[in-house]
C-alpha positions as CSV (number, residue, x, y, z in Angstrom):
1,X,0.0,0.0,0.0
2,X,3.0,2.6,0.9
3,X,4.4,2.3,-2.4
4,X,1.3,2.4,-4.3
5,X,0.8,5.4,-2.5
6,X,4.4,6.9,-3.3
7,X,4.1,6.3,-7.1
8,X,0.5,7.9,-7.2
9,X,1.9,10.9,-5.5
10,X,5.1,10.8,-7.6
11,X,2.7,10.2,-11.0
12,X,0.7,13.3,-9.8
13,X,3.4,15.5,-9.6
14,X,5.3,14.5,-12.4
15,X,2.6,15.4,-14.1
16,X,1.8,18.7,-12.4
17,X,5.2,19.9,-13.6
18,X,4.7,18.9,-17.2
19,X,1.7,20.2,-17.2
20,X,2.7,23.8,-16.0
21,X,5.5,23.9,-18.4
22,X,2.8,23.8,-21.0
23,X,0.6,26.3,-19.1
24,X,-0.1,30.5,-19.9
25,X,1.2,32.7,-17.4
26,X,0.5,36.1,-18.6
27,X,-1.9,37.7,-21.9
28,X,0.1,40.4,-22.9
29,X,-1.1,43.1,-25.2
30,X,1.0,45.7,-26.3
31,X,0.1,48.9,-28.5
32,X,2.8,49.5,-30.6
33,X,3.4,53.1,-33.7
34,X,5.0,52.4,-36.6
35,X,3.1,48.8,-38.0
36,X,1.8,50.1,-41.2
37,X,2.2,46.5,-43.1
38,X,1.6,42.8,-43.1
39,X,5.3,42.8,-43.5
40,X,5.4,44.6,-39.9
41,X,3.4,42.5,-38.5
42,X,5.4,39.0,-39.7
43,X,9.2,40.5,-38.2
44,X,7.1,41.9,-34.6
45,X,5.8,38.3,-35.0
46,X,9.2,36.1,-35.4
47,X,10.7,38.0,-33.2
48,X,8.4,37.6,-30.3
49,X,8.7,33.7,-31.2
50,X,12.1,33.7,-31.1
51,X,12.2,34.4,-27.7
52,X,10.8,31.1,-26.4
53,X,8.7,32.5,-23.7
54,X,5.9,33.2,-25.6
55,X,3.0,31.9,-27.8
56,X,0.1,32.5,-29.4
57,X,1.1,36.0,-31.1
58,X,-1.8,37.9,-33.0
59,X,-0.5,41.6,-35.0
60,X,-3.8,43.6,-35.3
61,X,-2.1,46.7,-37.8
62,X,-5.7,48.3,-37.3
63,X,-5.8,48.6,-34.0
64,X,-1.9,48.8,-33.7
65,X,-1.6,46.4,-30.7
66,X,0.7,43.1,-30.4
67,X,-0.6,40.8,-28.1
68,X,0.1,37.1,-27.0
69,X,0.7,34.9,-24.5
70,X,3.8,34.0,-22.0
71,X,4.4,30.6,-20.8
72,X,4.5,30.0,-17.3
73,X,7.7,29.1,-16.1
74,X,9.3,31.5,-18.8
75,X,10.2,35.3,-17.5
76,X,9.4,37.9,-20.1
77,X,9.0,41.0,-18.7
78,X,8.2,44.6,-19.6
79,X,11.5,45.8,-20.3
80,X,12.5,43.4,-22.5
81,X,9.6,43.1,-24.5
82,X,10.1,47.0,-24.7
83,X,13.3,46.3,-25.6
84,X,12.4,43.6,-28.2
85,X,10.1,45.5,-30.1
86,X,12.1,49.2,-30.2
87,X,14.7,47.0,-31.3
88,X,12.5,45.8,-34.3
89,X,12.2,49.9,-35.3
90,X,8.7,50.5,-33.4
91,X,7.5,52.5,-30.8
92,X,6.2,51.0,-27.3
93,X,3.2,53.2,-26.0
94,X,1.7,50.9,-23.5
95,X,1.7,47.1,-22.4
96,X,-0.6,45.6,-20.8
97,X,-0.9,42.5,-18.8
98,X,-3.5,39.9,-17.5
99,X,-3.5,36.2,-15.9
100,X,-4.6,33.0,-16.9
């Protein structure tokens, strides 16, 4: 019975950490000057995924706001995705933030 018990509680937590590698940490939306083009929108877009900390990216060039999601375990804060994105020849006017 003990080491049923110790495997069920070692299969659970495995499993726990798998699963919050795999889990959203943070939406993040960013509005952002200077996206006039699809081609904008594809660079702002690589970028952001070739960070690794991040998922999910949507470019909306209308609304001029870059938002996606962070994975849990996976630190990308504000400065660097100001950073990032300055970097990519665009201006950072606000970012926003909410949890999953």
């Amino acid at each position: 019975m003990l080491k049923t018990n110790k495997f069920v509680i070692s299969a659970f937590v495995f499993l726990g950490g798998i699963m919050s590698l795999h889990a959203h940490a943070d939406v993040v939306k960013v509005s952002v000057n200077g996206m006039v083009c699809g081609f904008c929108a594809q660079g702002i877009t690589k970028k952001l995924n070739n960070t690794q900390a991040v998922e999910k990216v949507n470019v909306d060039l209308e609304k001029k706001i870059v938002s996606f999601e962070t994975l849990a375990g996976k630190p990308f804060d504000d400065e660097a995705i100001k950073k990032l994105i300055t970097e990519a020849g665009y201006a950072v006017v606000k970012i926003e933030r909410t949890k999953q």
